[in-house]
C-alpha positions, 0 to 999 in steps of 0.5 A: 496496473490497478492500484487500490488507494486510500486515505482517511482524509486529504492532507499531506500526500494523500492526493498526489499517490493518485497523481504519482500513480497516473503519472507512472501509467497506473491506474488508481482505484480510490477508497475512503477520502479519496472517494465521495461514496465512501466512509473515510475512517482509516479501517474501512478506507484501508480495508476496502483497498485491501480488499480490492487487492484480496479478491483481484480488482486491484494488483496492488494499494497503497493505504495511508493514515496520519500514521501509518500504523493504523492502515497497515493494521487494518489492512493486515487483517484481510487474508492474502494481503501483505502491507508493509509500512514504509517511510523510505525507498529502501524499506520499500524494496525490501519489503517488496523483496523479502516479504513480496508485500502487495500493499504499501502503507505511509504516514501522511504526516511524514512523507513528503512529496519527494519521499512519496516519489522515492518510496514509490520508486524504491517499491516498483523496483522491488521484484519478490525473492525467488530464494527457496527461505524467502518463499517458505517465509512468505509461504508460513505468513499466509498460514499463520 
């Protein structure tokens, strides 16, 4: 699967998503940091991944920040994407479950290496709900 990543700087984990992802037979599309030819900044590095995911270059992106937060946000804002902030495999599988979130979003302060690798474990786990209150759920997102 393509897989749309980005970061704002190269700290933490921000390299090894990409290192992960290979690892598991995807393929990486990098953004911000992670690309030479691109602005770093959080904004525009998490939209364009979002983006790749929105308009179908990607199937799915991971966006981080030092936070989080603002990459989740910045990704939220472009219509059909549905980022979740995770910092732990659990959180991850629900996310992907109850919210069928298409881009995964991390703290590059607080995830570590082994938290990366169970995060991702617990989202490529996570298949989406087919309960009809789960899709109608999904469903009234995209609308609002």
């Amino acid at each position: 699967m393509r897989i749309a990543i980005a970061a704002d700087e190269r700290v933490g984990v921000a390299e090894a998503i990409a290192e992960e992802l290979r690892g598991r037979g995807h393929e990486p599309v990098p953004h911000g940091a992670l690309n030479d030819d691109e602005r770093d900044d959080w904004a525009w590095a998490s939209e364009a991944a979002a983006r790749d995911v929105a308009e179908g270059r990607a199937e799915q992106a991971v966006v981080a920040c030092w936070t989080g937060t603002g990459a989740s946000m910045a990704a939220n804002k472009v219509p059909g994407v549905r980022a979740a902030l995770c910092v732990d495999a659990e959180t991850a599988r629900g996310a992907r479950r109850w919210n069928d979130a298409n881009v995964l979003a991390l703290s590059l302060r607080l995830t570590s290496a082994p938290q990366l690798t169970e995060i991702l474990d617990g989202w490529f786990a996570g298949t989406p709900s087919e309960e009809e209150s789960d899709v109608a759920n999904i469903r009234h997102v995209d609308e609002i």
